[in-house]
C-alpha positions as a Markdown table, in Angstrom:
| # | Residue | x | y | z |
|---|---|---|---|---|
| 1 | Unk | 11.4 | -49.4 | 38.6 |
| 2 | Unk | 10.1 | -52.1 | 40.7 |
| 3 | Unk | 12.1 | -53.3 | 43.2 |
| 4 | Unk | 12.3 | -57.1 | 45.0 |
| 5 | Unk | 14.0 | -57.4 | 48.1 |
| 6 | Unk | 16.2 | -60.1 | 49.2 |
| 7 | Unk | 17.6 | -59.7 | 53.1 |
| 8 | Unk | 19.9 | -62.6 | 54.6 |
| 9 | Unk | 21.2 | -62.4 | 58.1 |
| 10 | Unk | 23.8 | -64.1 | 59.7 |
| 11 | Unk | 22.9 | -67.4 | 61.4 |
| 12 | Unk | 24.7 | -66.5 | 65.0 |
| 13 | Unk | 23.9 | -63.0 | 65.1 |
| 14 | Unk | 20.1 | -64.2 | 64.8 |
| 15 | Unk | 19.8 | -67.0 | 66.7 |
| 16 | Unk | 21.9 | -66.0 | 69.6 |
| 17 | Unk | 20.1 | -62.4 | 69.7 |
| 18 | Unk | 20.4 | -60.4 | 73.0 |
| 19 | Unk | 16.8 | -59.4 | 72.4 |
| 20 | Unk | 14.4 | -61.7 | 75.1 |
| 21 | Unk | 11.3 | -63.4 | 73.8 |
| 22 | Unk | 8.7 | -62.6 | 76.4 |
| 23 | Unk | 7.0 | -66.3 | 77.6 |
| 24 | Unk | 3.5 | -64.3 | 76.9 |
| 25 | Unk | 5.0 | -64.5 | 73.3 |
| 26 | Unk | 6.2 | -67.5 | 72.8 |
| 27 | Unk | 2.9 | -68.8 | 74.6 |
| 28 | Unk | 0.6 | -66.8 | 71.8 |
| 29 | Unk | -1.9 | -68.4 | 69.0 |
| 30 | Unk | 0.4 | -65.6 | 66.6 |
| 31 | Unk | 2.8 | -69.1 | 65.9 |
| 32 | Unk | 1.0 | -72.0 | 64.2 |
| 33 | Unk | 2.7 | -75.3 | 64.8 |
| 34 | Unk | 6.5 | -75.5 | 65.0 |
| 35 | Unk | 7.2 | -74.0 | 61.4 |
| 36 | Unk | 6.0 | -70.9 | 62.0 |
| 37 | Unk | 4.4 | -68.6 | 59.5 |
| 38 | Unk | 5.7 | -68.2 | 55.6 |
| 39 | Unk | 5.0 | -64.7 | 56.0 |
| 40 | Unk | 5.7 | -62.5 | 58.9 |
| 41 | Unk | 3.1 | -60.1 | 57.6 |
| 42 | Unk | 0.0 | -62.4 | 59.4 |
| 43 | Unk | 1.5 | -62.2 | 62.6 |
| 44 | Unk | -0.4 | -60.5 | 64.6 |
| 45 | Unk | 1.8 | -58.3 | 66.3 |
| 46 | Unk | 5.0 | -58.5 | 64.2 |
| 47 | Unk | 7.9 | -56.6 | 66.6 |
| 48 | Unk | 11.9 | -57.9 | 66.8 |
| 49 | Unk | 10.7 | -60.2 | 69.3 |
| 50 | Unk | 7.8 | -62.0 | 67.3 |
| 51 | Unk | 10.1 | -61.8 | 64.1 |
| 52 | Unk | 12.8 | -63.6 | 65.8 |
| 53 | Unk | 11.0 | -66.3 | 67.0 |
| 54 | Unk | 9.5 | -67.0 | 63.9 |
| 55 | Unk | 12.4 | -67.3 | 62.2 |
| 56 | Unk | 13.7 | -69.5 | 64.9 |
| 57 | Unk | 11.4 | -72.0 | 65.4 |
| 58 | Unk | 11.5 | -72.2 | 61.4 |
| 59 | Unk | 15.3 | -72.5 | 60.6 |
| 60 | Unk | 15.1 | -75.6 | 63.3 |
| 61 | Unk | 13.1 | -77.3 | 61.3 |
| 62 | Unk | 15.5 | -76.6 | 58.6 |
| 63 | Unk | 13.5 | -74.0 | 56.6 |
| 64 | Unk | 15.7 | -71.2 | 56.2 |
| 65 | Unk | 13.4 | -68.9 | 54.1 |
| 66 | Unk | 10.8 | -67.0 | 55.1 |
| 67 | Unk | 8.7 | -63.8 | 53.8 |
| 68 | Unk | 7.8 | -60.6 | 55.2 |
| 69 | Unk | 5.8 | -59.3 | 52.3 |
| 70 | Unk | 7.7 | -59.1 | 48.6 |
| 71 | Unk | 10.9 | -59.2 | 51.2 |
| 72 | Unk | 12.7 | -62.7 | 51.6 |
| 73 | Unk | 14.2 | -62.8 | 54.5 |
| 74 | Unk | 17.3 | -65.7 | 54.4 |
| 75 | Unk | 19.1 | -67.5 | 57.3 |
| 76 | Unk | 22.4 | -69.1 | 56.2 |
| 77 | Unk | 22.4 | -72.7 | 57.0 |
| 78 | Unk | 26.7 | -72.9 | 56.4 |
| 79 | Unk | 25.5 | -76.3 | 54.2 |
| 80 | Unk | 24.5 | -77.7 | 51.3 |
| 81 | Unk | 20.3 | -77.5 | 51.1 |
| 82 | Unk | 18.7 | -80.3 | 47.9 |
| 83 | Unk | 16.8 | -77.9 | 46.8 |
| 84 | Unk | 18.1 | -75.8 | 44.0 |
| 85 | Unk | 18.0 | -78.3 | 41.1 |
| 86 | Unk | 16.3 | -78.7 | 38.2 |
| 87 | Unk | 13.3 | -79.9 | 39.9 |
| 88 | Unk | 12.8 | -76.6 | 42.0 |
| 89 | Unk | 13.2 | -74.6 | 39.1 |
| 90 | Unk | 10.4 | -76.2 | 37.6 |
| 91 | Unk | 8.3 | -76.4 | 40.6 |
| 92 | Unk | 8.2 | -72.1 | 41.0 |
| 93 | Unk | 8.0 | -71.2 | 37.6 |
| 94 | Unk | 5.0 | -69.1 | 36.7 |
| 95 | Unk | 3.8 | -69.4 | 40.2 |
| 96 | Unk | 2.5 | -66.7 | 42.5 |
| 97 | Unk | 4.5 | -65.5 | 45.2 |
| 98 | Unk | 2.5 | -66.0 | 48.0 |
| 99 | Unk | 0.7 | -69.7 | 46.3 |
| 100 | Unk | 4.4 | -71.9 | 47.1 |
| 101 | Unk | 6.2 | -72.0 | 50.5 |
| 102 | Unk | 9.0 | -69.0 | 50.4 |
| 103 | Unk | 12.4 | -69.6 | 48.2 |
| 104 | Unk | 15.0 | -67.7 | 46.6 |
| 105 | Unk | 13.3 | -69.0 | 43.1 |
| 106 | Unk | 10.0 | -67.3 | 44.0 |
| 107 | Unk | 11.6 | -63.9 | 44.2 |
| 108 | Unk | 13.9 | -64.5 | 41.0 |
| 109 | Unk | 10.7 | -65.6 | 39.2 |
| 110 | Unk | 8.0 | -62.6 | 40.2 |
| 111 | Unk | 11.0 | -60.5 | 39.2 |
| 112 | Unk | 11.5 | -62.4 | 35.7 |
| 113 | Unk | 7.6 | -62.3 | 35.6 |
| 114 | Unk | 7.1 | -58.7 | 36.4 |
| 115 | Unk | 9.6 | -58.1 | 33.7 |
| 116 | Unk | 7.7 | -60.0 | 30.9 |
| 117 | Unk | 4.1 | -58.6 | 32.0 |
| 118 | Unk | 5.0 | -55.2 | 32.4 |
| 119 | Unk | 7.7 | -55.0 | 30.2 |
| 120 | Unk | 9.6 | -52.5 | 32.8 |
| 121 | Unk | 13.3 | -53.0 | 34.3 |
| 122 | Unk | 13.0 | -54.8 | 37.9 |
| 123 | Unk | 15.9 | -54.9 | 40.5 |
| 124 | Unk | 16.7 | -57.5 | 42.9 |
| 125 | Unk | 18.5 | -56.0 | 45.8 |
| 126 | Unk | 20.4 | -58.4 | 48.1 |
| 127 | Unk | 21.7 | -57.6 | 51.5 |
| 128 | Unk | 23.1 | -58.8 | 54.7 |
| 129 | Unk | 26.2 | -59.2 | 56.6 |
| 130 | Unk | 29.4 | -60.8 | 56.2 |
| 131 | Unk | 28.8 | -64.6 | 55.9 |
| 132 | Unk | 24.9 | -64.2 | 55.8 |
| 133 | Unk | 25.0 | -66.2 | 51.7 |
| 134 | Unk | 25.0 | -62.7 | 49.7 |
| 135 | Unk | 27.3 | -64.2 | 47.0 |
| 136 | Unk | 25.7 | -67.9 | 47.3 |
| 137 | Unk | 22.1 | -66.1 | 46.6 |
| 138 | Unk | 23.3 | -64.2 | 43.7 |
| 139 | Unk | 24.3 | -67.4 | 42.1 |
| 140 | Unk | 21.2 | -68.4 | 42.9 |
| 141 | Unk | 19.5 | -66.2 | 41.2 |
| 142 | Unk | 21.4 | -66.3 | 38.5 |
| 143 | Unk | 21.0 | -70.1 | 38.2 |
| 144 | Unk | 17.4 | -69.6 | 38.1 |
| 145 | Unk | 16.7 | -66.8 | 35.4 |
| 146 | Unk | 19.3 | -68.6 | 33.1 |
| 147 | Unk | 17.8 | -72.1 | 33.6 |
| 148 | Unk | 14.1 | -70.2 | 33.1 |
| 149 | Unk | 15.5 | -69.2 | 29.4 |
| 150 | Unk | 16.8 | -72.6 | 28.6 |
| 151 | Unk | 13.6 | -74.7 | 29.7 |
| 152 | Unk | 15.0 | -75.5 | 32.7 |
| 153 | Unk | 18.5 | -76.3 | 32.1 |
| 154 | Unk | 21.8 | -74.7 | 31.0 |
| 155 | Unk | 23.9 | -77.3 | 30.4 |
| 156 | Unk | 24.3 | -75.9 | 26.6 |
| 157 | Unk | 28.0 | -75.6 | 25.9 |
| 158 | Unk | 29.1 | -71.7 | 25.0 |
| 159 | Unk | 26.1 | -70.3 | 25.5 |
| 160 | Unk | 25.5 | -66.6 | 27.2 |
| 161 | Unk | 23.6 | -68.7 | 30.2 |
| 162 | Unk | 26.4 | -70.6 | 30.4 |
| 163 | Unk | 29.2 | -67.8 | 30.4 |
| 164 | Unk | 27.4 | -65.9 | 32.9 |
| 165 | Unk | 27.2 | -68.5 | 35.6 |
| 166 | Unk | 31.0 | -69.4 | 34.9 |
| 167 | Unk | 32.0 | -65.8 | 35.5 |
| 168 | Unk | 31.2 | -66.7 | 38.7 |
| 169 | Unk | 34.0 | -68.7 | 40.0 |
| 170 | Unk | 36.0 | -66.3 | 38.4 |
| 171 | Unk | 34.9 | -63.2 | 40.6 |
| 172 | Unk | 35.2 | -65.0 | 43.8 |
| 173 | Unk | 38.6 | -66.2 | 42.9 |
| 174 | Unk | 39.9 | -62.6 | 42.0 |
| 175 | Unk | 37.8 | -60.7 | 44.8 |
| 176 | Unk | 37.0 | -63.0 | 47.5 |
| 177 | Unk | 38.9 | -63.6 | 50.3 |
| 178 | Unk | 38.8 | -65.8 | 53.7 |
| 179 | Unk | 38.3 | -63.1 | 57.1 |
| 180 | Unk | 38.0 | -64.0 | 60.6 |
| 181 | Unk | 34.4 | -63.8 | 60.3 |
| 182 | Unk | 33.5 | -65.8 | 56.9 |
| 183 | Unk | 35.8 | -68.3 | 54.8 |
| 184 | Unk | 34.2 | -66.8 | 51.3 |
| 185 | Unk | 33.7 | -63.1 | 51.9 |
| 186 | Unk | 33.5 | -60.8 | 49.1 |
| 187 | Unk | 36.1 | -58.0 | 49.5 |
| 188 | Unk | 34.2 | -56.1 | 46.7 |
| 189 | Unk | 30.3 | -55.2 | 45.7 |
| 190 | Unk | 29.1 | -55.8 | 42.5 |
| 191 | Unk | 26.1 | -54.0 | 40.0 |
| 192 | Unk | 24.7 | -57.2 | 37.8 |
| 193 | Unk | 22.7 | -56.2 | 34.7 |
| 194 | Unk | 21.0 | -59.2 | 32.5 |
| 195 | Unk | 19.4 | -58.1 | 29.6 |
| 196 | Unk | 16.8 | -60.0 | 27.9 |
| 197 | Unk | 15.3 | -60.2 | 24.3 |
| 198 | Unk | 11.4 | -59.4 | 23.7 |
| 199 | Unk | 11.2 | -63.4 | 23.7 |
| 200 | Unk | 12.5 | -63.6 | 27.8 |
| 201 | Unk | 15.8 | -65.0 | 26.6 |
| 202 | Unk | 19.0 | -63.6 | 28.2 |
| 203 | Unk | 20.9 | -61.8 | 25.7 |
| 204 | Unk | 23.7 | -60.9 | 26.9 |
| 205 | Unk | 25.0 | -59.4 | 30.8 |
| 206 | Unk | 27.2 | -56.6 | 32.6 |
| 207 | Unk | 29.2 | -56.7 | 36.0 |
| 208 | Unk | 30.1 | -53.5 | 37.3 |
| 209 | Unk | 32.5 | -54.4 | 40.5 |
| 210 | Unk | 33.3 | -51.3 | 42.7 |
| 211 | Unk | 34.7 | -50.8 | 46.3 |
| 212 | Unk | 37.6 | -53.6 | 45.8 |
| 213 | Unk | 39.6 | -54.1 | 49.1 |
| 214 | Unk | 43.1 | -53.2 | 47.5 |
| 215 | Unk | 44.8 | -53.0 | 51.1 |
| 216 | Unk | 44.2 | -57.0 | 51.6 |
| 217 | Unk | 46.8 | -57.4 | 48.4 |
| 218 | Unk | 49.5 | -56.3 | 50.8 |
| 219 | Unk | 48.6 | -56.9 | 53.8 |
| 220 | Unk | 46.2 | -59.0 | 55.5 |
| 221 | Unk | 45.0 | -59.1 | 59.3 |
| 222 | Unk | 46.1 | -62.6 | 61.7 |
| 223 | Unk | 44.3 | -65.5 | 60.4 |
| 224 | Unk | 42.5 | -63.8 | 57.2 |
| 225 | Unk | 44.1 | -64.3 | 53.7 |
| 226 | Unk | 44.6 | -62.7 | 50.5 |
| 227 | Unk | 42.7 | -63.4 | 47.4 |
| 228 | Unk | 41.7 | -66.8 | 46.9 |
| 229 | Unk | 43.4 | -66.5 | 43.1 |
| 230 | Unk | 46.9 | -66.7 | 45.0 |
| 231 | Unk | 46.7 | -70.0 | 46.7 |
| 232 | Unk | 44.6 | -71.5 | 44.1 |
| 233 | Unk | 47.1 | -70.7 | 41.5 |
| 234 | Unk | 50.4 | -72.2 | 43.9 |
| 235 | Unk | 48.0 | -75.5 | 45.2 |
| 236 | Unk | 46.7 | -75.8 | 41.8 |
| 237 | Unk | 49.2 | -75.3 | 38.9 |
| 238 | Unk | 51.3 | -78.1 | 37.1 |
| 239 | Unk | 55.0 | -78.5 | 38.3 |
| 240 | Unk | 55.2 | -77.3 | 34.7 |
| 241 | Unk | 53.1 | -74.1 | 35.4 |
| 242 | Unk | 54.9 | -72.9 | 38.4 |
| 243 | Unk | 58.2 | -73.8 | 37.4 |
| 244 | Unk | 57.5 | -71.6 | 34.6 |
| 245 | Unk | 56.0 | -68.6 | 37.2 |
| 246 | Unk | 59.5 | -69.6 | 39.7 |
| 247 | Unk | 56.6 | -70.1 | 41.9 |
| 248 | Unk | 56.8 | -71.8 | 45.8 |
| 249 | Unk | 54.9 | -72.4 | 48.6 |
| 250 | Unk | 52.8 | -70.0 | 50.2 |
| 251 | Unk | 55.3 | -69.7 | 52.9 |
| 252 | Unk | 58.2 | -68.1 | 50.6 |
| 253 | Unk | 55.6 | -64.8 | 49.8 |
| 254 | Unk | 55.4 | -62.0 | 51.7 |
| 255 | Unk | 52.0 | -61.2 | 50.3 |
| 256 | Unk | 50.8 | -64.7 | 51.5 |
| 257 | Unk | 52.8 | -65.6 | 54.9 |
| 258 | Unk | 52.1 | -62.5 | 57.2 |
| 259 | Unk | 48.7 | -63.7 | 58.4 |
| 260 | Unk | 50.1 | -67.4 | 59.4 |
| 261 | Unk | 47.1 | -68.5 | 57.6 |
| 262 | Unk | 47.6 | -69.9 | 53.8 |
| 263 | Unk | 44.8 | -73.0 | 53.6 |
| 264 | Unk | 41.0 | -73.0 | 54.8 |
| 265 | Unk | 40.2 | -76.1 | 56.0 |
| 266 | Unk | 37.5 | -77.9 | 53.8 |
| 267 | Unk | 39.0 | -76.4 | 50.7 |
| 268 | Unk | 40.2 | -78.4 | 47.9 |
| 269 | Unk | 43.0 | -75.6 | 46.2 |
| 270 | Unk | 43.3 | -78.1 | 43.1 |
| 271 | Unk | 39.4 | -78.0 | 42.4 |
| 272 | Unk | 39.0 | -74.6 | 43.2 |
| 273 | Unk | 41.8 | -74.2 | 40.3 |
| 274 | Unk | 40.2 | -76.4 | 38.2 |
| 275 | Unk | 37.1 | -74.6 | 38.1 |
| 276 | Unk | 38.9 | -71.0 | 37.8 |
| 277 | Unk | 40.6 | -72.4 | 34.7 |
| 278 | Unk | 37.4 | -74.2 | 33.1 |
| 279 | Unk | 35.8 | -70.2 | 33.4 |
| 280 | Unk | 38.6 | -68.4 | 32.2 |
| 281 | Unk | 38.7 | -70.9 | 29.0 |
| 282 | Unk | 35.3 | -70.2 | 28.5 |
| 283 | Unk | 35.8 | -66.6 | 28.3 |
| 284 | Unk | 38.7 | -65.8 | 27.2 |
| 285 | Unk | 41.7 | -67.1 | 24.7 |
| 286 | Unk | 45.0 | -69.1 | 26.3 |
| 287 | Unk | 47.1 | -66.3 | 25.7 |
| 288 | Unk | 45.5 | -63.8 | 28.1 |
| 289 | Unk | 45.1 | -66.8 | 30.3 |
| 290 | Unk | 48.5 | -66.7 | 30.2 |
| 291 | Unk | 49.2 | -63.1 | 30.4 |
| 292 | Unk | 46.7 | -62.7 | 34.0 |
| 293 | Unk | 48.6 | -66.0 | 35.4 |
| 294 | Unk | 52.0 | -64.1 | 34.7 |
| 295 | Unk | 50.6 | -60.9 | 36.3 |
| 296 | Unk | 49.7 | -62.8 | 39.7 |
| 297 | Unk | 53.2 | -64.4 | 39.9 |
| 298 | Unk | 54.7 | -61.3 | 39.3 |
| 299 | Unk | 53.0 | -59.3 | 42.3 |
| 300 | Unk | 53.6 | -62.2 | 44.5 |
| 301 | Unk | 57.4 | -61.9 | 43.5 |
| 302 | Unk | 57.2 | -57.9 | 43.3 |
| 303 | Unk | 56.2 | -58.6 | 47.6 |
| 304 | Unk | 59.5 | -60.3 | 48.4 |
| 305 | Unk | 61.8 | -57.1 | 47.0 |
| 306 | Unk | 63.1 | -55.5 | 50.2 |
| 307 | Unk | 64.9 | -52.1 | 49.9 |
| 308 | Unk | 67.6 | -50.2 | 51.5 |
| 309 | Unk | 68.3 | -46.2 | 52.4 |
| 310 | Unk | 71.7 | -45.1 | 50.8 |
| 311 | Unk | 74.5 | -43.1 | 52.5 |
| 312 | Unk | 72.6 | -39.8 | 50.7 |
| 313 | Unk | 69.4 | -41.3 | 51.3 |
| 314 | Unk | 68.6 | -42.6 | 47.7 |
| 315 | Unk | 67.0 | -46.1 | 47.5 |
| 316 | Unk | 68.5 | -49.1 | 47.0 |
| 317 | Unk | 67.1 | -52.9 | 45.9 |
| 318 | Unk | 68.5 | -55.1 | 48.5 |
| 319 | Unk | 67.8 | -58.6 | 46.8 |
């Protein structure tokens, strides 16, 4: 099985490393021009040092992708980059890895390449540390193999492209959370399989989530919150909606007011609902909608029973 490698690394922790950049370094012909080198591979003497000034003098002249090899290395810019639309999807398909400047499409498409040439199973493994963009550069890559099945786009309503991006949203909803560190992290890992047809189409897909943080549901560190799904269901449903789920503000849940943090500046709670919604239509019918909406109320409500040792030291349900 061949294997593509996708490494981000947190902006901070690689910018601001302890590691000192010699001034014989910075001074040699090894960098060419403030942009650096695409590949790390033609320095000349490649070391943490070298690396990290590459990488540097590249991500401040907003170029936050850069190769060492088949690996893509990834510096999370915390904002919004034009260039993952249609136009870059185009511009990287059927090219060379090493014959455009590095991007996360490159990888996705010697992958999807390597696939249809060799007609073997490839992996894409992406890595990094909280808040370096794993889950942003899995949507990525997503974007780009279902957009490379629809000739460019997949705006086609109901179609498996289309269902597989909007699980999306859903996942982060249900397993993401905001930490101390990142606003976004995922409390959980995920396996993605895509299957495609002996014409390159996507046929169908499988998420296999594992390791799921089940401590955070009840208890949550100062300043960190529980899963996005809970706020974005109280912020986000119809008066109708939550006076059907007797649900309140944050504040009124035990599950949700221990941290003293229940927003994340930035976030819209509405939208965010909004979009959960539009994927869980998509996927599934109103009724189990209905039934998983019913389910979060209830654990929110199932946090606020207190209970009470009796005289013979049985149990008893104080409110």
């Amino acid at each position: 099985m061949s294997m593509q490698r996708l490494q981000s690394s947190d902006r901070q922790r690689t910018l601001s490393s302890p590691v000192p950049v010699a001034e014989n370094v910075l001074q040699n012909k090894w960098i060419y021009g403030d942009k650096g080198l695409d590949d790390m591979c033609m320095l000349i003497d490649l070391n943490q040092e070298t690396l990290l000034e590459n990488v540097k003098r590249r991500f401040e002249q907003d170029i936050i992708y850069t190769y060492t090899g088949s690996i893509l290395v990834s510096l999370n810019p915390y904002q919004h980059y034009p260039i993952y639309g249609n136009d870059y999807v185009k511009k990287y398909r059927g090219k060379p890895l090493d014959s455009m400047p590095p991007h996360i499409f490159a990888i996705a498409d010697s992958s999807y390449r390597s696939m249809q040439e060799n007609k073997k199973d490839q992996s894409i493994l992406i890595s990094g540390e909280s808040g370096s963009g794993k889950t942003e550069a899995t949507k990525l890559i997503m974007q780009y193999l279902a957009a490379m099945t629809r000739g460019g786009s997949v705006e086609t309503e109901g179609s498996v492209e289309q269902m597989i991006l909007e699980s999306s949203p859903i996942l982060e909803a249900f397993g993401n959370a905001k930490t101390v560190r990142n606003n976004n992290s995922s409390r959980f890992g995920k396996f993605i399989e895509v299957w495609f047809d002996s014409r390159g189409q996507i046929a169908g897909a499988r998420i296999v989530q594992y390791l799921l943080e089940k401590s955070r549901l009840v208890n949550q560190a100062s300043d960190e919150r529980n899963y996005h799904i809970f706020y974005n269901l109280i912020y986000g449903a119809s008066q109708e909606e939550k006076e059907s789920l007797h649900l309140g503000p944050p504040e009124n849940f035990v599950y949700l007011n221990q941290s003293g943090c229940t927003t994340i500046e930035g976030l819209d709670e509405v939208e965010e609902w909004v979009r959960v919604k539009r994927a869980l239509g998509l996927l599934m019918g109103s009724e189990l909608q209905v039934a998983i909406f019913r389910l979060l109320a209830g654990i929110l409500h199932l946090g606020n029973v207190t209970f009470s040792r009796g005289a013979q030291g049985e149990s008893h349900v104080e409110n």
